[in-house]
MARMARTI-488763 format. One line per field, with one value per residue (C-alpha): x, z, y; residue number from 1. Coordinates in Angstrom, 3 decimals, padded with zeros to 6 digits. Example, Ala and Ser with C-alpha at 12.3 -4.5 7.8 and 13.67 -1.06 7.14 Angstrom:
2
c1 <- c(012.300,013.670)
c3 <- c(007.800,007.140)
c2 <- c(-004.500,-001.060)
nr <- c(1,2)
end
This chain:
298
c1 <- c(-052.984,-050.363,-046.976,-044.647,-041.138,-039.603,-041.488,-040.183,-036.523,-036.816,-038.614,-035.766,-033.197,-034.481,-034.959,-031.547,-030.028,-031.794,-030.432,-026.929,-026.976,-027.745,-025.375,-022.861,-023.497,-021.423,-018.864,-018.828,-017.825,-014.981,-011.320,-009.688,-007.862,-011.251,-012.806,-009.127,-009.923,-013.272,-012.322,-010.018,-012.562,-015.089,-012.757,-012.176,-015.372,-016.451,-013.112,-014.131,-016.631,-014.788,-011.441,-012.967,-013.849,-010.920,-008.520,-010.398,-010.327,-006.803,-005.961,-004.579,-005.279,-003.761,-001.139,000.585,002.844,001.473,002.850,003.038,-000.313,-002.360,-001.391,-002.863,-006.168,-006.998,-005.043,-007.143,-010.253,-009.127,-008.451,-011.301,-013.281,-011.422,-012.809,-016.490,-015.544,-013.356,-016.606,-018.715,-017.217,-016.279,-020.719,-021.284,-019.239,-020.102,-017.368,-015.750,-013.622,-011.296,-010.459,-008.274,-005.836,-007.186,-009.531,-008.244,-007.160,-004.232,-001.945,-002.322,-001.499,001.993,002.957,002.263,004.570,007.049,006.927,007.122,010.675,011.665,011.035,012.530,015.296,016.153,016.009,018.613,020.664,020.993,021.373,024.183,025.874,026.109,027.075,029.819,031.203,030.308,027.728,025.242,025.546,023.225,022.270,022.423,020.657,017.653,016.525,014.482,012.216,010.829,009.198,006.485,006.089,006.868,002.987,001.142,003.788,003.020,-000.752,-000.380,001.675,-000.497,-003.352,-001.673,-000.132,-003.212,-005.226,-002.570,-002.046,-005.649,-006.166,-003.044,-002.051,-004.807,-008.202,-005.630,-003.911,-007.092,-008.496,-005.399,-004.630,-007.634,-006.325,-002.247,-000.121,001.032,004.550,002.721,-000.489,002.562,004.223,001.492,-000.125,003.444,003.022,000.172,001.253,003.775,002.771,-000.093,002.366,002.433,-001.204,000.389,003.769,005.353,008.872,010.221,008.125,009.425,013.257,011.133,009.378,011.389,012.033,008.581,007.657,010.373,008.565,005.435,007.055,008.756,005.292,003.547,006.389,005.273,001.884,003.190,005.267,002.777,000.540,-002.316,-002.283,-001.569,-000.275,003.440,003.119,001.186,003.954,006.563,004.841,003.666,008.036,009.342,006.918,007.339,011.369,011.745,009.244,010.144,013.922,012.926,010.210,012.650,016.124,017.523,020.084,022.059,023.989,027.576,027.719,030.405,028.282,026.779,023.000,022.622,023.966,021.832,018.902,017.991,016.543,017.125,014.672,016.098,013.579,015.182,018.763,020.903,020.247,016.565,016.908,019.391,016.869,014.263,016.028,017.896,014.350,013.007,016.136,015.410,011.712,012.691,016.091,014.186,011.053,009.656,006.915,004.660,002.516,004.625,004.695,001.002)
c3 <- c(001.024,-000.965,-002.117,-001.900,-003.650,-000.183,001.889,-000.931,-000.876,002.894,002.282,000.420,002.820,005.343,003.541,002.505,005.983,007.408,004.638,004.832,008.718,008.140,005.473,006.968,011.283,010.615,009.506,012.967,014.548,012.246,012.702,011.710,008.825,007.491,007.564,005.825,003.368,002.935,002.835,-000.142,-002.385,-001.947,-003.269,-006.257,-007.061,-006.742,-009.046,-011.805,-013.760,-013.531,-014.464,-017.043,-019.479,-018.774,-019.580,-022.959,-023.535,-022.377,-024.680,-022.142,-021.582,-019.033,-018.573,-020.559,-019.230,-018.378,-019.683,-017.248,-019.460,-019.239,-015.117,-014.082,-014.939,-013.611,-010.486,-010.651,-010.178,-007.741,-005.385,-005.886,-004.479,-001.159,000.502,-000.168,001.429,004.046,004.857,004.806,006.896,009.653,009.112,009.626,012.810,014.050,014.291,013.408,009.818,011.961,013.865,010.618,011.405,009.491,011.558,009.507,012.505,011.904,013.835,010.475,008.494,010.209,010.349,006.628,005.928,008.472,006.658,002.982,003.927,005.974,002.822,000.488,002.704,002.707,-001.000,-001.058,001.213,000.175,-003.857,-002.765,-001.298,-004.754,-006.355,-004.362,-004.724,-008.371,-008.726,-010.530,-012.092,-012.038,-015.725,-015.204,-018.129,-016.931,-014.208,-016.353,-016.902,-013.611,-014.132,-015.687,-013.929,-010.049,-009.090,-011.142,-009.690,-006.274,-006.357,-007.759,-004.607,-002.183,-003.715,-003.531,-000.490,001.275,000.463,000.840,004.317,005.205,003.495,005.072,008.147,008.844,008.226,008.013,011.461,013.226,012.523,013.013,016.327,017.402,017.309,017.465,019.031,017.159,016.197,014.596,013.001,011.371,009.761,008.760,006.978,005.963,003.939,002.500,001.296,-000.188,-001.902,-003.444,-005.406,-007.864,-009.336,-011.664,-012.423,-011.614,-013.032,-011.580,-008.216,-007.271,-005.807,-004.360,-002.259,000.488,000.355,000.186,002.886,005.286,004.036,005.476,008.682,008.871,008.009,010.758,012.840,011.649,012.511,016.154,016.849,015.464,017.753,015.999,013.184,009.337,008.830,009.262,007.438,004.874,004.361,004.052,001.150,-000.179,-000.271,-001.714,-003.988,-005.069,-004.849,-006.781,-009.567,-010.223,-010.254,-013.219,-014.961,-015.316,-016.335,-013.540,-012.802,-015.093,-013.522,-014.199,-013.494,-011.451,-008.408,-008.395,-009.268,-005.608,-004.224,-006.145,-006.997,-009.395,-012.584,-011.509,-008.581,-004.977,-003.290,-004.881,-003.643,-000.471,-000.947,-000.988,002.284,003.885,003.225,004.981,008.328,008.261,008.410,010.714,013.004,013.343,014.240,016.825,018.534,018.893,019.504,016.736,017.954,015.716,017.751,020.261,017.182,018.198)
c2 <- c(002.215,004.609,002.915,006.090,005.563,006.490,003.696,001.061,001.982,001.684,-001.723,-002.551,-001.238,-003.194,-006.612,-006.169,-005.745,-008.661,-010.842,-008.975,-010.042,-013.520,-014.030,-012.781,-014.163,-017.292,-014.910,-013.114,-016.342,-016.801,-016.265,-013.461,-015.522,-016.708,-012.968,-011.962,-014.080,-013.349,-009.903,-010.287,-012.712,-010.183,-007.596,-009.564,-009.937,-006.446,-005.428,-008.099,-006.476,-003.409,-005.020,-007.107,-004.696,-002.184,-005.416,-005.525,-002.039,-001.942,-005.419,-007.268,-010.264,-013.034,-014.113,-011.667,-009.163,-006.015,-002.522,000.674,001.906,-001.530,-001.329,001.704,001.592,-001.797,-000.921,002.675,000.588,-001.889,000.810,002.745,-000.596,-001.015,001.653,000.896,-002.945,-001.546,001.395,-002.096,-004.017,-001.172,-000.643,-004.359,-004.394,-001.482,000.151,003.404,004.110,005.604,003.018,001.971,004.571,007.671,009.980,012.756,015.151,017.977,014.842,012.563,015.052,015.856,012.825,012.200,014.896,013.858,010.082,011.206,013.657,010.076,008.090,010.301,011.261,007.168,006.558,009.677,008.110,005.106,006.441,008.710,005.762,003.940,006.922,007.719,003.767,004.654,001.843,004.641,007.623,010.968,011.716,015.813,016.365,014.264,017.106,018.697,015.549,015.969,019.262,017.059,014.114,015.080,016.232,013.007,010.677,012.432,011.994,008.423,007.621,009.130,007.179,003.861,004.800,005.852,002.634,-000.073,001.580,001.113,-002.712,-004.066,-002.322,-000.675,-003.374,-006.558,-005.413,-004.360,-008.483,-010.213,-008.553,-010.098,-013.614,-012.989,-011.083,-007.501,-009.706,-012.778,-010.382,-008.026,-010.939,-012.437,-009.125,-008.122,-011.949,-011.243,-007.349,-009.272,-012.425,-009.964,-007.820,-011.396,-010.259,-007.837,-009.349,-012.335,-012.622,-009.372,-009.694,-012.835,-011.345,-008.598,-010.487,-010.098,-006.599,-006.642,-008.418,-006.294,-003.212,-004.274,-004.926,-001.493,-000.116,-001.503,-000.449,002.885,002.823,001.730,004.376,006.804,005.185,003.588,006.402,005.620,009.124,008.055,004.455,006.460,008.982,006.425,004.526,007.451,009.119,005.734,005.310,009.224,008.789,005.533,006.344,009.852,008.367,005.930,007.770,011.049,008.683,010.769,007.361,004.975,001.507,001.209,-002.385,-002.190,-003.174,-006.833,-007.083,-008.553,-005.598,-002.999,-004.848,-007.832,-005.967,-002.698,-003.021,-002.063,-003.869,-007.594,-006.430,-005.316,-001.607,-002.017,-003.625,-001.482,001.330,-000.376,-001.436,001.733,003.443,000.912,001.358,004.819,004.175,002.072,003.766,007.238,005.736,008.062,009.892,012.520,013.880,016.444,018.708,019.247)
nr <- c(1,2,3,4,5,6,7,8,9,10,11,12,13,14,15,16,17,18,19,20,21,22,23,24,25,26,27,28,29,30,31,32,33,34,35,36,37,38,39,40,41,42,43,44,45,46,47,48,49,50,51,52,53,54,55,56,57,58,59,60,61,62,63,64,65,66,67,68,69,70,71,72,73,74,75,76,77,78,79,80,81,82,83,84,85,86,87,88,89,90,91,92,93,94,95,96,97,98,99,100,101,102,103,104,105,106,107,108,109,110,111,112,113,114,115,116,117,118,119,120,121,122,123,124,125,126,127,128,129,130,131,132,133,134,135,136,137,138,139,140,141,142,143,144,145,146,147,148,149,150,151,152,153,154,155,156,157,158,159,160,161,162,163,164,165,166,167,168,169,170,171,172,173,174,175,176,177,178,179,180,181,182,183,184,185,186,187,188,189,190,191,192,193,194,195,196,197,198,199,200,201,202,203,204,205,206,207,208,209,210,211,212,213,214,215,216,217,218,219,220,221,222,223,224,225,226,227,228,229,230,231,232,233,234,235,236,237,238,239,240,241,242,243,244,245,246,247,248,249,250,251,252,253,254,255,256,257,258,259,260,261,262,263,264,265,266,267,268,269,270,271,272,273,274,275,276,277,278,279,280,281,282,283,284,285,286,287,288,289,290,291,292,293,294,295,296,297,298)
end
């Protein structure tokens, strides 16, 4: 009898899914906090070996702070390992990717759009405020910085947009919902979102945290309102992201001082002060007193 490289990957295949399915059949049974948390060790585990030898590439090496240029790379290949877990589990269960909130219809796309111009058009809004009560000022000359930065800064928020969206309200929602109400699973995921910012820095995370954690609320607001979809969640993240960064990368702002650090944000950071979070219930206001709905454009 002939041993055919085809028939032995298919042995393989199969061995593999029977030991896959009894691995992983106490995990059906769990809770949907035990399968979050299994979801996030195995993403750890798969990023390891991949962050390992970028951090020593890199030269970072715990717990020192890490630079802009030691950042992106490890967070690069964290994110290109979520969607392999996240295509794994929706296999396992049986279910389809789309059920996430991206099926990647003409409707997503709109609404992406329609969530980066809300984004952006917050950040502007709430920038021009401090301006005109002379808390910042617009460094003119600056403009020109953003010729080169706008479209990399775009893609990188996009990118971080797109998979955050689909880890935390899209997988995280999807399980919790299962055991809590939509109230209880959004704070809990909005938590988590959160308290997982501390992996790459600590010190200036901590007053984030709850700007952070209101952002993840106003998020899955988002995907509500868009109902079920990530496109307008996806668009928000992917504007303030876009907004802030291209606002710090290009100088394009300098603080006076003449508003308290409270009010503008602790180190510079609107998410750890007042503004931050006027941004974010202003936006989540507006989600909920129109009831925003993408998809009579189509």
């Amino acid at each position: 009898m002939s041993v055919t490289p085809g028939s032995v990957i298919i042995s393989s295949m199969a061995i593999f899914d029977q030991a896959a399915s009894q691995w992983l059949l106490p995990l059906a049974a769990s809770t949907a906090l035990e399968k979050v948390t299994f979801f996030f060790i195995i993403w750890a585990v798969l990023w390891l070996p991949l962050a390992i030898p970028i951090a020593i590439v890199v030269k970072w090496r715990p717990p020192q702070v890490m630079t802009t240029q030691q950042k992106l790379p490890l967070m690069v290949a964290l994110y290109l390992v979520a969607p392999l877990i996240l295509w794994g589990a929706s296999w396992r269960s049986q279910t389809a990717f789309s059920s996430y909130g991206l099926d990647w219809q003409p409707n997503v796309l709109i609404s992406l759009v329609i969530g980066f111009g809300l984004g952006v058009l917050g950040i502007a809004v709430v920038f021009a405020g401090q301006w005109r009560w002379g808390w910042i000022q617009w460094n003119s000359d600056n403009f020109q910085n953003l010729a080169g930065v706008w479209l990399p800064i775009l893609l990188l928020g996009l990118g971080v947009g797109v998979i955050e969206e689909l880890v935390f309200r899209g997988f995280l929602i999807n399980q919790l919902e299962r055991d809590y109400s939509i109230l209880l699973a959004a704070v809990i995921s909005s938590v988590i979102f959160a308290l997982l910012h501390l992996v790459w820095e600590q010190e200036n995370t901590l007053p984030q945290l709850p700007g952070l954690w209101l952002m993840g609320m106003v998020l899955v607001l988002a995907r509500i309102c868009d109902r079920g979809s990530l496109g307008l969640a996806w668009g928000l993240h992917a504007g303030w992201i876009w907004a802030l960064t291209c606002l710090d990368s290009a100088a394009l702002i300098s603080y006076t001082g003449k508003g308290a650090v409270w009010v503008t944000g602790i180190g510079k950071n609107p998410l750890a002060g007042i503004a931050g979070l006027v941004c974010l219930l202003l936006t989540g206001a507006f989600l909920l007193l129109f009831s925003f709905r993408v998809n009579w454009l189509v």
